[in-house]
C-alpha positions as CSV (number, residue, x, y, z in Angstrom):
1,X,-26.4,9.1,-44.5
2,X,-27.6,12.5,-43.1
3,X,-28.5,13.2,-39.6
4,X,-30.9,16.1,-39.5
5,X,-30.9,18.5,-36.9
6,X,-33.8,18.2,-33.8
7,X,-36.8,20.4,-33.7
8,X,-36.5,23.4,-31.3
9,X,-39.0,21.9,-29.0
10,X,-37.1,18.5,-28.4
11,X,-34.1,21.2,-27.8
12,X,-35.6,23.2,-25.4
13,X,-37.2,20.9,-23.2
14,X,-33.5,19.4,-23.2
15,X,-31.6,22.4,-22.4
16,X,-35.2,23.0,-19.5
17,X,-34.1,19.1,-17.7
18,X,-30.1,20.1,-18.4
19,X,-30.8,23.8,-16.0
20,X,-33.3,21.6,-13.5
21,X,-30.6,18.8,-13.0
22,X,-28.1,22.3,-12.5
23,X,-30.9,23.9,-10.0
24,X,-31.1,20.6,-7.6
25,X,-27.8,20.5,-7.0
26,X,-27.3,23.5,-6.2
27,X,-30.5,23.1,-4.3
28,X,-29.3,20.2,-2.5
29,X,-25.6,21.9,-1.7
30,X,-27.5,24.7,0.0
31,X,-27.3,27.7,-2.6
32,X,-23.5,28.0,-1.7
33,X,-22.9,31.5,-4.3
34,X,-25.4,32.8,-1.9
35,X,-23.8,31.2,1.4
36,X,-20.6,33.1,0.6
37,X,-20.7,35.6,-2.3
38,X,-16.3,35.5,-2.3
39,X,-15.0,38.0,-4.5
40,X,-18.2,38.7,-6.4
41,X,-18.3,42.4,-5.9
42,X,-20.2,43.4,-8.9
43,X,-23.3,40.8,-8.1
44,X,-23.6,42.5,-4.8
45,X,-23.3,45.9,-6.0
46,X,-26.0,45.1,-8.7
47,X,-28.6,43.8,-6.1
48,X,-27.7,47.1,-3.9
49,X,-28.7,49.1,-7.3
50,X,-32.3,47.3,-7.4
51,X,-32.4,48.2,-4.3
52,X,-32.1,51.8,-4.5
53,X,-34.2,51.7,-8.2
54,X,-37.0,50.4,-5.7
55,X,-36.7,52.3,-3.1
56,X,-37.4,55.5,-5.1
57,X,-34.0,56.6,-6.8
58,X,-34.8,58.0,-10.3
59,X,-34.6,55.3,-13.1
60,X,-32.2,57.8,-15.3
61,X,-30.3,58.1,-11.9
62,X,-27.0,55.9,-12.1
63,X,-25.3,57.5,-9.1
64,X,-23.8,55.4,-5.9
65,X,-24.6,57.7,-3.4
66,X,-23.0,55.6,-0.7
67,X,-19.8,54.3,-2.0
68,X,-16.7,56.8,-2.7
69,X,-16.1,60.2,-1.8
70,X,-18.4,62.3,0.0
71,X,-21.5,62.7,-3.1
72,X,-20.8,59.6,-4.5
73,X,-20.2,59.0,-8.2
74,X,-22.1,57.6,-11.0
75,X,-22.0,54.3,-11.8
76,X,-20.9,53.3,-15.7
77,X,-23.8,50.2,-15.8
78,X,-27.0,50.0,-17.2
79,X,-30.8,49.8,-16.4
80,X,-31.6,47.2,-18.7
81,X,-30.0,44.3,-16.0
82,X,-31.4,46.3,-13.2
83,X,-35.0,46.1,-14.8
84,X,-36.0,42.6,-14.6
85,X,-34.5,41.9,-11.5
86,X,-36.7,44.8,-9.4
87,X,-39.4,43.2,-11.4
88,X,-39.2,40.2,-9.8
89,X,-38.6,41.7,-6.4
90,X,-41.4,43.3,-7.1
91,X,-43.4,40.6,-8.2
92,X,-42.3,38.1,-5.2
93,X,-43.3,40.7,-2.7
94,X,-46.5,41.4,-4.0
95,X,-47.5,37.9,-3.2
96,X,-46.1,38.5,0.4
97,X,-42.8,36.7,0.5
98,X,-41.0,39.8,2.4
99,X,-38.5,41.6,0.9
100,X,-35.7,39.1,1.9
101,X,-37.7,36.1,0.3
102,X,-38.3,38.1,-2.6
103,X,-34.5,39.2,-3.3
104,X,-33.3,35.6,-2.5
105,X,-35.8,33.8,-5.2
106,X,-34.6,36.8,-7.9
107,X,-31.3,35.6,-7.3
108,X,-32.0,32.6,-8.0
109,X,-35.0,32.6,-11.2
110,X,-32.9,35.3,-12.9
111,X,-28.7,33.6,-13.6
112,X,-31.1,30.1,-14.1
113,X,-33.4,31.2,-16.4
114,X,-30.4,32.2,-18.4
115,X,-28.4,29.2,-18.1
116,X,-31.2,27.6,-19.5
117,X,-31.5,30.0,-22.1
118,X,-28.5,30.2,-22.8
119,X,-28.0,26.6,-22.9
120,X,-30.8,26.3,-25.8
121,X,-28.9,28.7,-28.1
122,X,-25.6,26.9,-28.1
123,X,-27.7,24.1,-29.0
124,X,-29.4,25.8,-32.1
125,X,-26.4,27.0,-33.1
126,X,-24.3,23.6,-32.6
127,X,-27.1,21.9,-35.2
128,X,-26.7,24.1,-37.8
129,X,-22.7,24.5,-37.3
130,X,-22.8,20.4,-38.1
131,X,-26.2,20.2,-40.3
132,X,-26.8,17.0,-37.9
133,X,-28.3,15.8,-34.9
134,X,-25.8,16.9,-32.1
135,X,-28.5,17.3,-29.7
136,X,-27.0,15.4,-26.5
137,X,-23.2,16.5,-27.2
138,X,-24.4,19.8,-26.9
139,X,-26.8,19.7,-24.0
140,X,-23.8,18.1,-21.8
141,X,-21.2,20.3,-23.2
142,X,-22.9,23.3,-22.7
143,X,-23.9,22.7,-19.7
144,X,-20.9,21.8,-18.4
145,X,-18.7,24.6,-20.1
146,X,-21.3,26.9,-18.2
147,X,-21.4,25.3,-14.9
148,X,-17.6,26.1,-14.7
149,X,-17.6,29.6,-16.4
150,X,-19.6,30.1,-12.9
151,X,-21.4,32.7,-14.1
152,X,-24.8,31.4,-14.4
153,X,-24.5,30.5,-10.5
154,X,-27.5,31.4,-8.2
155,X,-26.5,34.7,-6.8
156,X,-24.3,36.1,-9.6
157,X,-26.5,38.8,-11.0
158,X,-24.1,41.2,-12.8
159,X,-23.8,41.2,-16.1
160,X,-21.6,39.1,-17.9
161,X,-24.3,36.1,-18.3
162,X,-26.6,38.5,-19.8
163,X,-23.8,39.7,-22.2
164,X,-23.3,35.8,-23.1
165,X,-26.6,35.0,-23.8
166,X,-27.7,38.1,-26.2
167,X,-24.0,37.4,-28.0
168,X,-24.2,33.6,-28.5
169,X,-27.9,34.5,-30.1
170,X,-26.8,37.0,-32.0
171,X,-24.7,34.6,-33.6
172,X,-27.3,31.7,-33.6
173,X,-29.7,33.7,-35.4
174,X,-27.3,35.2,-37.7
175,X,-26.6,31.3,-38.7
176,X,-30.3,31.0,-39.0
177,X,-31.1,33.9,-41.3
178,X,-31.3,32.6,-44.9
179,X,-33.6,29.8,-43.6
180,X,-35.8,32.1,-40.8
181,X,-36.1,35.5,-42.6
182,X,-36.5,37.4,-39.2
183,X,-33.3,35.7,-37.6
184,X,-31.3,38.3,-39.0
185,X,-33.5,41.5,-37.6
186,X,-33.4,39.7,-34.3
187,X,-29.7,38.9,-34.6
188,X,-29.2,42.8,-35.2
189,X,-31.3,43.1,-32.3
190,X,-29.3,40.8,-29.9
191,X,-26.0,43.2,-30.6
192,X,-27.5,46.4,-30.1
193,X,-28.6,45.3,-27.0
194,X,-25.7,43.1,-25.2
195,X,-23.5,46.3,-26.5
196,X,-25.8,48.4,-24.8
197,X,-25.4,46.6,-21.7
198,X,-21.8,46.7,-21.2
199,X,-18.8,47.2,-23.7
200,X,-17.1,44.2,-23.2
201,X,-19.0,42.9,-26.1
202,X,-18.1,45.5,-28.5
203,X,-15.4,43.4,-30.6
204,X,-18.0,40.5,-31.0
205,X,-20.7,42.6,-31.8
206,X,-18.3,44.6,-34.6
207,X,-17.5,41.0,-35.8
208,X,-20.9,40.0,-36.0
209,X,-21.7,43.5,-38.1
210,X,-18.4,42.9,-40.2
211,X,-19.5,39.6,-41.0
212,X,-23.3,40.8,-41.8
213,X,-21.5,43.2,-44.2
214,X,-19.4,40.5,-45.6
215,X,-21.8,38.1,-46.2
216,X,-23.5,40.5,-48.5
217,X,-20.4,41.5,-49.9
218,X,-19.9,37.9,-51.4
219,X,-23.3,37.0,-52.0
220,X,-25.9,39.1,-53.1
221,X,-28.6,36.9,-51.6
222,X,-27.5,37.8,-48.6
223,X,-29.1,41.6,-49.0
224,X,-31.9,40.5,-46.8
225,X,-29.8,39.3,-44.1
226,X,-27.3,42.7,-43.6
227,X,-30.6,44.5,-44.2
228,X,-32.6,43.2,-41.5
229,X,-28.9,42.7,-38.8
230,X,-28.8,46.7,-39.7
231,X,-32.4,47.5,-39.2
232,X,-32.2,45.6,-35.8
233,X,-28.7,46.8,-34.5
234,X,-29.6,50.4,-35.0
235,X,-33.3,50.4,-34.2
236,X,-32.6,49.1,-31.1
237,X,-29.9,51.0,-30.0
238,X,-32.4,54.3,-30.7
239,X,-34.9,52.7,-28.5
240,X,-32.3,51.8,-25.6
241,X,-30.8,55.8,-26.1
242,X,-34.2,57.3,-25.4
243,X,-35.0,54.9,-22.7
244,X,-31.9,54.8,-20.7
245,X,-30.8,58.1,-20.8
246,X,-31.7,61.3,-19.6
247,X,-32.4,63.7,-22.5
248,X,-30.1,66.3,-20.9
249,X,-27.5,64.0,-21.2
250,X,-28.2,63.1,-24.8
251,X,-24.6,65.2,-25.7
252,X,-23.0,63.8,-23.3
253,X,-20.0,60.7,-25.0
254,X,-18.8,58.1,-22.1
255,X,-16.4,56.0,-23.5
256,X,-17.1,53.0,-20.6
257,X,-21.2,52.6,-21.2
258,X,-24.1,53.3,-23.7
259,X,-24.3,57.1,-24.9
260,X,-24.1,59.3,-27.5
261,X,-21.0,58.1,-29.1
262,X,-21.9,53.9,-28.7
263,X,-25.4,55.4,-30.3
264,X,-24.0,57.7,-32.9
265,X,-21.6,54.3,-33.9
266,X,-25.0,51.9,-34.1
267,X,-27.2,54.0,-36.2
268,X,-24.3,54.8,-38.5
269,X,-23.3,51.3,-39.3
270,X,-26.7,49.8,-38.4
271,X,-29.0,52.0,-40.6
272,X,-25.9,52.6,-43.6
273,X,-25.8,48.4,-44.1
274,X,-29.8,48.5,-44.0
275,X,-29.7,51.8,-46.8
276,X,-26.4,50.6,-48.4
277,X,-27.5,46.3,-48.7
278,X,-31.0,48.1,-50.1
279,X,-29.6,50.3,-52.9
280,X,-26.4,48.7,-53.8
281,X,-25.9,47.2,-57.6
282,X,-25.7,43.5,-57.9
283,X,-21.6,43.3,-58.2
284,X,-19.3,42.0,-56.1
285,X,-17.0,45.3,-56.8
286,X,-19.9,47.8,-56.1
287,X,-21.0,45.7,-53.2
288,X,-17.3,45.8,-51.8
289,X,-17.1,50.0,-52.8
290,X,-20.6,50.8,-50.8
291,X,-19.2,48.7,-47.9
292,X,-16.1,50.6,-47.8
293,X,-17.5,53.9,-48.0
294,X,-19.8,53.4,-45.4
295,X,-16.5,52.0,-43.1
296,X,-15.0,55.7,-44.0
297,X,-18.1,57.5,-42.8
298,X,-18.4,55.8,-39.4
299,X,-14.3,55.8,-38.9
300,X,-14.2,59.5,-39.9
301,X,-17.2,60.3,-37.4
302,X,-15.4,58.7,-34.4
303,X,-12.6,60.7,-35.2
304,X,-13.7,63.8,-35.6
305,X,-16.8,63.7,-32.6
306,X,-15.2,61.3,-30.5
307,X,-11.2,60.8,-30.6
308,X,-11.4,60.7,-26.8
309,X,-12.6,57.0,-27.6
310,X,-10.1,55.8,-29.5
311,X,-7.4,55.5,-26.5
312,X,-7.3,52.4,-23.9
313,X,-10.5,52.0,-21.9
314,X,-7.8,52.2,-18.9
315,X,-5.5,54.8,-20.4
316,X,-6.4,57.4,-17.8
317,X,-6.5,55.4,-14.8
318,X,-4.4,56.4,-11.8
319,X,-1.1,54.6,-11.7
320,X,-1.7,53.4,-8.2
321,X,-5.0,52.5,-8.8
322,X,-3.7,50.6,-11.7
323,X,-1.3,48.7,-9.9
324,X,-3.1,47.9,-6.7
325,X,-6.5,47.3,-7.8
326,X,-6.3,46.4,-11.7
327,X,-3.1,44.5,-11.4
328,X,-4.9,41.9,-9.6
329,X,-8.4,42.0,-11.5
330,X,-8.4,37.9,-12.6
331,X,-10.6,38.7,-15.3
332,X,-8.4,41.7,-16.7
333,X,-5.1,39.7,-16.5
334,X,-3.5,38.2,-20.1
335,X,-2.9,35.1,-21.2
336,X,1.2,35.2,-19.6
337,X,0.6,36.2,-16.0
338,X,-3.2,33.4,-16.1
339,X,-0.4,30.3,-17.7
340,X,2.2,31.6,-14.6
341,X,0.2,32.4,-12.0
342,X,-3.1,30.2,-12.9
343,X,-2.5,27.2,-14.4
344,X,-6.4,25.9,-13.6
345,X,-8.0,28.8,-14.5
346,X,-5.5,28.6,-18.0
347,X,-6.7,25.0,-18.2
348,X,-10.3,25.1,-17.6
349,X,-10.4,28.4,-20.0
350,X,-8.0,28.2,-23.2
351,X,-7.8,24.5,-23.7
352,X,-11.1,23.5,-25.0
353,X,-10.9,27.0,-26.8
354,X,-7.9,25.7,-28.8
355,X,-9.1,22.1,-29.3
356,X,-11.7,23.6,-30.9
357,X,-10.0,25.9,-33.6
358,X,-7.6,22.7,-34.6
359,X,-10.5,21.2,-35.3
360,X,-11.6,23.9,-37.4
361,X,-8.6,24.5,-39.1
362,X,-8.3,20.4,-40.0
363,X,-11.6,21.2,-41.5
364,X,-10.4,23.6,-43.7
365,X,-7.6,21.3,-44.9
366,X,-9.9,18.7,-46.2
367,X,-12.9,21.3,-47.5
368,X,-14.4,24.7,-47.6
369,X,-16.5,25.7,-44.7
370,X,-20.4,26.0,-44.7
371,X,-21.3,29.5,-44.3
372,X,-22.8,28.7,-40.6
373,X,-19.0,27.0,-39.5
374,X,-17.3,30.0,-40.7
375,X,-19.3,32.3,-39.1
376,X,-19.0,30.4,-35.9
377,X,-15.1,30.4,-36.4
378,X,-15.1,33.9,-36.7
379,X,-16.2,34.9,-34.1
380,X,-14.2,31.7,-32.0
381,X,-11.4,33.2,-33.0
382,X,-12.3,36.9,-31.8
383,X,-13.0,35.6,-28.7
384,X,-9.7,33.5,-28.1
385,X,-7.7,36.8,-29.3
386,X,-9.5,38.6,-26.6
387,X,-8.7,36.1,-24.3
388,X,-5.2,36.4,-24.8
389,X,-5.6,40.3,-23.5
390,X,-7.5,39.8,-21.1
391,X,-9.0,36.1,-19.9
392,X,-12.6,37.7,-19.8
393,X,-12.8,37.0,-23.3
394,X,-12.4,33.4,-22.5
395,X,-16.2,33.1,-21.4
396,X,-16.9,33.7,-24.6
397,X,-14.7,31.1,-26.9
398,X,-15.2,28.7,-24.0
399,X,-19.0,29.0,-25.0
400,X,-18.5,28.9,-28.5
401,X,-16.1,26.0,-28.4
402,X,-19.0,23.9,-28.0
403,X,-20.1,24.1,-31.3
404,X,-17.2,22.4,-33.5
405,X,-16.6,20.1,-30.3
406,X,-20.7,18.7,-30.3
407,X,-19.4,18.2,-34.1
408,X,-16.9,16.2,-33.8
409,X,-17.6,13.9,-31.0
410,X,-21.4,13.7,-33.4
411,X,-19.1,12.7,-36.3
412,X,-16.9,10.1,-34.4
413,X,-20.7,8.5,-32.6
414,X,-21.0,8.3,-36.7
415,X,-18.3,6.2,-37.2
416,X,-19.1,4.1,-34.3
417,X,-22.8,3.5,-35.5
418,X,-21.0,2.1,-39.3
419,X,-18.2,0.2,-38.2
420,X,-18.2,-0.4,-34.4
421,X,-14.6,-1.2,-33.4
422,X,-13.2,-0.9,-29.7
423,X,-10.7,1.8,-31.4
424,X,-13.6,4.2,-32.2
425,X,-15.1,3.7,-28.8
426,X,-11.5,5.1,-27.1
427,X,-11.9,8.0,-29.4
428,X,-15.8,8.9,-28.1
429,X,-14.3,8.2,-24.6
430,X,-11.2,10.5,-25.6
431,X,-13.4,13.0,-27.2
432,X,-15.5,13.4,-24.4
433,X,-13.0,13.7,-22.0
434,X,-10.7,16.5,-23.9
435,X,-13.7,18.1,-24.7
436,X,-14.7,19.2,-21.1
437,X,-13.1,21.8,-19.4
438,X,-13.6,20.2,-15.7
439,X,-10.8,17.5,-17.6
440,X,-7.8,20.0,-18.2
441,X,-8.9,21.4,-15.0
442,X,-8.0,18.3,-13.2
443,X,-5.1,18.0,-15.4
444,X,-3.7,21.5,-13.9
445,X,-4.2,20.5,-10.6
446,X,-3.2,17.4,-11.2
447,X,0.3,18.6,-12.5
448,X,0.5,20.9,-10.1
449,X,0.4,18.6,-7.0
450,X,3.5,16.7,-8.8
451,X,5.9,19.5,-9.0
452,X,7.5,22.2,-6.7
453,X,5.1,25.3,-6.8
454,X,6.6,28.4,-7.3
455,X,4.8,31.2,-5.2
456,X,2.6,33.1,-6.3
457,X,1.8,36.7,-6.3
458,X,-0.8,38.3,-3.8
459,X,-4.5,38.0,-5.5
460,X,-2.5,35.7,-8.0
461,X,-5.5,32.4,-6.7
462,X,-8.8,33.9,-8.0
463,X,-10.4,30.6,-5.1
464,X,-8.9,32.9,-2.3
465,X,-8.8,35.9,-3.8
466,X,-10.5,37.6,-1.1
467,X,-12.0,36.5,2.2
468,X,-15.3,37.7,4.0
469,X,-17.9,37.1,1.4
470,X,-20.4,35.6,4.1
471,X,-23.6,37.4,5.2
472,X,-22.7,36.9,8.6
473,X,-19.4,38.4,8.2
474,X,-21.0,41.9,8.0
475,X,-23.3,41.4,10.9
476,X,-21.1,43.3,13.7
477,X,-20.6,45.9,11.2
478,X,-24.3,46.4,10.3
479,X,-25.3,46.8,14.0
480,X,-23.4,50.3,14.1
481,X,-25.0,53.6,13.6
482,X,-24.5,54.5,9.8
483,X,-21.0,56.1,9.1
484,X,-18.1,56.4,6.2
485,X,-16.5,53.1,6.3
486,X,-12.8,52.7,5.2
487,X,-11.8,49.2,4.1
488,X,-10.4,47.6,1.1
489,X,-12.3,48.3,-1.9
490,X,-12.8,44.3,-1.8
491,X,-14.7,44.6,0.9
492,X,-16.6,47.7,-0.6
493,X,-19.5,46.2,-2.1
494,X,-20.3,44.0,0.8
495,X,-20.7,47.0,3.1
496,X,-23.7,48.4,1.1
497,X,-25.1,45.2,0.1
498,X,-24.9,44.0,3.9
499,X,-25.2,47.4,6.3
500,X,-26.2,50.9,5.9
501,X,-23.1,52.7,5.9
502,X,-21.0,54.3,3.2
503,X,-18.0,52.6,1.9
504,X,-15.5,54.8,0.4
505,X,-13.6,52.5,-1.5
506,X,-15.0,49.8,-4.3
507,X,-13.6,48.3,-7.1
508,X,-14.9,50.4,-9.8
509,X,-12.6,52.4,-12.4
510,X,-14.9,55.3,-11.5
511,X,-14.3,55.5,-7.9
512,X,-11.3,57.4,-8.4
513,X,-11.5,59.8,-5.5
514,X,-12.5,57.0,-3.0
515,X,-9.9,54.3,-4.0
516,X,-7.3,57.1,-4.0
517,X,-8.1,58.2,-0.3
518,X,-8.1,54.3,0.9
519,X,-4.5,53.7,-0.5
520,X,-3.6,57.2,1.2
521,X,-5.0,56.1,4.2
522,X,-4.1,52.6,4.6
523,X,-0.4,53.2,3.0
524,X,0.8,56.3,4.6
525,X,1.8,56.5,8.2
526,X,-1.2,57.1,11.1
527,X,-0.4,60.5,10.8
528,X,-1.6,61.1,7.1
529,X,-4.2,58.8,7.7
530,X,-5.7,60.5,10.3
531,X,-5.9,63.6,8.3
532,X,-7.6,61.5,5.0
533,X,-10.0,59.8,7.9
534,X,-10.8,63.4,9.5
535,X,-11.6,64.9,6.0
536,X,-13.7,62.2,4.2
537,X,-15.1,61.8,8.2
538,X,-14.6,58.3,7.9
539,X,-16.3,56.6,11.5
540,X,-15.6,53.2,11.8
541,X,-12.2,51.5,10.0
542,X,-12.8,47.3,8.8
543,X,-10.0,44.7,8.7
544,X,-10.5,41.5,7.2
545,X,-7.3,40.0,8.4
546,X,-7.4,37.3,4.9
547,X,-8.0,39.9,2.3
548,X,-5.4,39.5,-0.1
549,X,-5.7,43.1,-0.4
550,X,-4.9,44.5,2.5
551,X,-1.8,41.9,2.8
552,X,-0.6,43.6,-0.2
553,X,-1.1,47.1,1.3
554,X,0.4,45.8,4.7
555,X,3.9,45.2,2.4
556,X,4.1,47.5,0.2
557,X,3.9,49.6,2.9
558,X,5.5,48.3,6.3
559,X,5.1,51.9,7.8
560,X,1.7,52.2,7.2
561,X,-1.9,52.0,8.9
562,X,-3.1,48.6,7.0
563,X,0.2,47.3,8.0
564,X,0.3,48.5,11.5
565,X,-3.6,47.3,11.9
566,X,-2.8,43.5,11.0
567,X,0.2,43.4,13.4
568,X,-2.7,44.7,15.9
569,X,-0.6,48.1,16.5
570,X,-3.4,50.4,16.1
571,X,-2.7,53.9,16.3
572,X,-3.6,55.5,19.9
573,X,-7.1,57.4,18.0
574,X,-8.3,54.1,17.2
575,X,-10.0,51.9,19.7
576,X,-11.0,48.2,18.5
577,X,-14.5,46.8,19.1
578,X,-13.9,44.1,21.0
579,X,-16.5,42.2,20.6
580,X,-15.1,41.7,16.9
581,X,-11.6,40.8,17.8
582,X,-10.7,37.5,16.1
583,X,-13.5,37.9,14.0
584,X,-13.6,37.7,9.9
585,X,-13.9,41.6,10.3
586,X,-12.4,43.3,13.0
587,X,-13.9,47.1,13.5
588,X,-12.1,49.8,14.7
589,X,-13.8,53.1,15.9
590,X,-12.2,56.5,15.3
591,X,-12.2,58.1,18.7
């Protein structure tokens, strides 16, 4: 008997009640990502670049004029987050909520409005992955996969959840094309765009392409499809070149965000499989030729205009930078130091992940995969590779877990509805249960209780990674006259979200000259870090006594000033507030 798939009505209003239920609890729990934003530096910095797109700085303008070295530097993220979110500012304080009002409710409408978006498209995709009704499997797994990821959390504004969305689409409607004929243009569309918005993305969005290509390679049906993913992939990423960035700057390559080379990349690719899926005789081998051609044309152009590219997106980076800041980056860590270190966070992220491709690969024992379930492996399998670099690539395979895991506990509920046996109701229990990441979770911690703990490295427990995240944290601080703050680049981002003074350390790759001069200051003696104070003209000096951070500082450098400030030795030309003493911040002024 076939189950056919729900209508995307009955699957939308689902995935609407699924992000309501989500909203009241967090409601009801008092917004707690916006109580304490932790170590979610990039959400803060995001809202403090609204705030500077609103308050007049140029749209093409990507500078942080008040975090680094004296001029600031330029920022490596786009507009295209930054847009919608002023718009709603904008929108809230028209109607007279206040600024404050109308920054809170952005925070909130925007992450929500793409959990529940987000939640949709794993659904569409998880029907046509199994061809049958998996509607409630996929509502609950979905939405519980992304509760966890935490990403779609009131507050969180970056741009990770935006990346998700625009990926798992771009799959969705690459699934949907031979049925929908513009899926595929809209698919194309969805790549250009979450690459244009940051370049984590850019191995599932060459997947997607590849697979595009593919398809047409093996099929010649399948024209339309590579045709209209090119169209939509390159047209796009014209539109977001002439709207994002200055025309002076239209020469200019960055390796780290959307320019000339990203662009040169996308309308090679993008228009050659639109021209080349067009033209092409109907053979496999011609197919297969023109595809290969057009592979040399864009390799050879990278090579030749932009070799720079080719290296590790960290290659360059300072090695103290590398060690004291992206050592401990939890999403930047591999798959090793997450299973030593972080056995929940290598639970709740690789487990499901892996369930998920046995079941595939049982799959392929038995029969050949549809063209939607291979398409969804694919790119499953991307993910989970990238995962094992670096354990941001887990939110990604986490998401698309859900789709063979909706299948199979669908296919089991199938079984139960012919033959009901208490056997096949342990296995929809059991299926359930291995099925949601909150499950191995529990299992980690679980495990963990029962043996000795070895201990871990500093930053090694993304939960306390980093301490004052409150609001009220910075108030002390933002009651002083403006000045150069030094602090731990942990601490960077909450300075110019939550006072008006400069921070000259933040945990950006491109705040070279600012993270070097805080690691000179706080790790050489009070001598030499008088003379980096005097010369970056550094005012007021910020200790929060349980940043992990600074710890690390303090013992890697027992001589030091962050070492000789948390024993509460300050040097004789620093003089602590002390009306902050004891506080989650403790300020010191430069006499």
């Amino acid at each position: 008997m076939t189950v056919h798939a729900t209508g995307w009505k009955n699957d939308l209003l689902l995935a609407a009640c699924a992000t309501l239920v989500v909203l009241t609890v967090n409601a009801v729990s008092g917004f707690p990502t916006l109580a304490n934003y932790g170590a979610d530096n990039d959400s803060m910095l995001r809202l403090v670049e609204v705030r500077d797109l609103l308050a007049g700085q140029g749209w093409f303008d990507l500078h942080q004029y008040r975090m680094g070295t004296a001029g600031g530097f330029v920022m490596h993220w786009s507009r295209l987050v930054d847009a919608p979110l002023a718009l709603l500012v904008m929108a809230f304080d028209a109607l007279g909520a206040g600024t404050a009002i109308a920054e809170r409710a952005a925070q909130i409408i925007w992450p929500t409005t793409l959990y529940g978006l987000t939640i949709f498209v794993l659904m569409r995709a998880a029907q046509r992955f199994a061809g049958a009704n998996v509607a409630m499997p996929a509502v609950l797994l979905s939405t519980a996969a992304l509760f966890f990821l935490v990403i779609y959390s009131p507050g969180v504004i970056d741009h990770h959840n935006v990346q998700l969305l625009l990926t798992a689409a771009s799959l969705w409607l690459l699934m949907e094309a031979p049925s929908w004929r513009p899926a595929a243009l809209l698919s194309g569309i969805c790549a250009g765009l979450t690459l244009a918005v940051g370049m984590e993305t850019a191995p599932y969005v060459a997947t997607l392409g590849i697979c595009a290509a593919a398809l047409f390679i093996l099929d010649h049906k399948e024209r339309l499809t590579a045709r209209g993913f090119g169209l939509g992939f390159a047209g796009v990423a014209f539109l977001v070149f002439v709207a994002t960035i200055r025309p002076t700057d239209w020469g200019v390559a960055q390796c780290d965000a959307f320019s000339s080379f990203q662009f040169a990349v996308a309308a090679l690719s993008g228009f050659g499989l639109a021209i080349t899926s067009t033209l092409t005789a109907s053979t496999v081998r011609a197919r297969l030729a023109s595809m290969l051609a057009l592979t040399v044309v864009v390799a050879a152009a990278v090579i030749v205009f932009f070799p720079q590219c080719l290296a590790s997106p960290y290659a360059g980076m300072d090695e103290r930078i590398r060690t004291y800041w992206l050592a401990d980056v939890v999403e930047a860590q591999p798959f090793w130091s997450v299973a030593i270190h972080q056995p929940k966070l290598m639970a709740a992220r690789y487990v499901t992940p892996f369930i998920a491709i046995l079941l595939i690969g049982f799959q392929l024992r038995s029969r050949r995969l549809r063209r939607e379930e291979m398409l969804a492996a694919i790119l499953l399998v991307v993910a989970f590779g990238v995962s094992l670099w670096q354990v941001r690539g887990s939110t990604f395979s986490v998401a698309f877990a859900v789709l063979p895991l909706s299948a199979w506990i669908a296919q089991i509920r199938l079984r139960a509805s012919a033959a009901p046996s208490w056997r096949i109701s342990m296995g929809i229990v059991l299926a359930w249960l291995v099925s949601l990441n909150a499950t191995w979770a529990g299992v980690a911690v679980a495990a963990q209780s029962a043996v000795q703990r070895a201990p871990q490295q500093i930053n090694s427990d993304p939960d306390h990674a980093v301490t004052c995240g409150k609001p009220t944290d910075f108030r002390d601080l933002a009651a002083l006259p403006a000045t150069t703050v030094l602090a731990s680049s942990n601490l960077g981002s909450g300075i110019l979200m939550f006072t008006g003074h400069r921070a000259l350390a933040g945990p950006y790759h491109r705040n070279v000259g600012g993270n070097l001069a805080m690691l000179d200051a706080f790790m050489g003696t009070p001598e030499a870090a008088r003379a980096v104070i005097q010369r970056e003209r550094v005012g007021l000096i910020a200790i929060c006594r349980g940043n992990t951070e600074e710890i690390s500082l303090g013992l890697d450098a027992p001589d030091g000033l962050a070492a000789a400030l948390l024993r509460g030795d300050p040097p004789a030309w620093l003089e602590l507030d002390q009306s902050t003493a004891g506080k989650p911040i403790e300020i010191y002024k430069v006499r």
